[in-house]
C-alpha positions in Angstrom: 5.7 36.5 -16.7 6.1 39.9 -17.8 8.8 41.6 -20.3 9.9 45.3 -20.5 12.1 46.3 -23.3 14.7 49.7 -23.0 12.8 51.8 -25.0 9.2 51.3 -25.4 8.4 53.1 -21.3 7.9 56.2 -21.6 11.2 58.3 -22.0 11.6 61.1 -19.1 14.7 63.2 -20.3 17.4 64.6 -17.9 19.2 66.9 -19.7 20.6 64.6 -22.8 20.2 61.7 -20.4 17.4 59.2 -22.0 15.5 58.0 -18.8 13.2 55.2 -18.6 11.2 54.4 -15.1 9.8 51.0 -14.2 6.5 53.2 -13.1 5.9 54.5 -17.0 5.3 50.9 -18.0 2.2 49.5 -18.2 1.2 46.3 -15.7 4.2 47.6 -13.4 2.5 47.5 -10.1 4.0 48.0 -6.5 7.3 46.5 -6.4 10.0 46.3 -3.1 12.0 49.0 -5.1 12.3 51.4 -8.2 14.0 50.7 -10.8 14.9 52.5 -14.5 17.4 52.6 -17.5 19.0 55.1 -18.8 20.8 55.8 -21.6 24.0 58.3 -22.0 24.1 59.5 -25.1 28.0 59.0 -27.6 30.7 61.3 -25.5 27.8 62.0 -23.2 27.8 63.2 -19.2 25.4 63.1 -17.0 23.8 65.9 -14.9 25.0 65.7 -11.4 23.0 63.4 -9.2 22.4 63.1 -5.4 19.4 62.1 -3.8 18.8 59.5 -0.6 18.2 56.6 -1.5 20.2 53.4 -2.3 21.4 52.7 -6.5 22.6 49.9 -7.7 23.4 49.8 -11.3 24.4 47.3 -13.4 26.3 48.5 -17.1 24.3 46.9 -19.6 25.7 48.2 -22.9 29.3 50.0 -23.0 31.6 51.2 -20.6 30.7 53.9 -17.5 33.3 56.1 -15.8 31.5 56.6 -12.1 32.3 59.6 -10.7 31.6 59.9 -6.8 31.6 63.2 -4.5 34.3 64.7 -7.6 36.9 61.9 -6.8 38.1 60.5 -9.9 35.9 58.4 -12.1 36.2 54.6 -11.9 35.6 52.6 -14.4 32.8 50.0 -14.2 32.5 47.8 -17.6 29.5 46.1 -19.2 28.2 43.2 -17.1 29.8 45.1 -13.8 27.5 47.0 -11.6 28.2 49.6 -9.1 26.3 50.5 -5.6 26.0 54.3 -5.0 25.5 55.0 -1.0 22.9 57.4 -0.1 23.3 60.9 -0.5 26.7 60.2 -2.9 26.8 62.7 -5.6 27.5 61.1 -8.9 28.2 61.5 -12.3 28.1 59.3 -15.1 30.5 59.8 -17.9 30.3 57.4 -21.6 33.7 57.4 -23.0 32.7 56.1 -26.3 32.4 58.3 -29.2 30.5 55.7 -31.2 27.6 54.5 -28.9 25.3 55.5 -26.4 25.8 54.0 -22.8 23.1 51.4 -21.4 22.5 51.0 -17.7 19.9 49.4 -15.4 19.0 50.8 -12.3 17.4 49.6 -9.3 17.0 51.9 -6.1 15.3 52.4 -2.8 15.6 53.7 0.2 17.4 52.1 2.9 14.9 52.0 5.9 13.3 49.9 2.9 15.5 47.5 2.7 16.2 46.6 6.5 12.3 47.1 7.3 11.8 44.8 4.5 
């Protein structure tokens, strides 16, 4: 068994967005999928994302308001994970003006998943 702690990967900033690939940790070899956490910052937003392939995210620390293709943000609370759909813009807002914004995400793309 292996164990990888938020944190300790190396930390690849977007904007004020802490992020945290899978890849940057030591002993992570090939895997089925990528995978990261990030961390929105008190108040925070994060830049605007698109990109092909599959995210699903699970909140692990506060509360995320998921905003899709500039529809209005829904809220997605800790323990509750959201799928993005390829090519979905997104934006990730934390609410909270006291603590940063924990989420875990897993993504690949979707030839991937049916080719298996």
């Amino acid at each position: 068994m292996r164990t990888y702690q938020l944190g300790r990967g190396e930390n690849r900033p977007v904007g004020d967005v802490d992020v945290f690939r899978w890849d940057g940790y030591e002993g992570v070899g090939a895997m089925p999928f990528r995978a990261m956490w990030y961390r929105v910052p008190a108040g925070g937003i994060s830049p605007a994302d698109q990109h092909p392939e599959l995210e699903l995210s699970i909140v692990v620390r506060g509360d995320a308001a998921v905003e899709v293709d500039g529809r209005e943000p829904v809220e997605v609370a800790t323990g509750d994970a959201f799928l993005l759909e390829s090519g979905e813009r997104h934006v990730i807002h934390n609410r909270r003006d006291s603590e940063p914004l924990v989420i875990f995400s897993a993504y690949w793309y979707e030839k991937e998943a049916v080719n298996g």
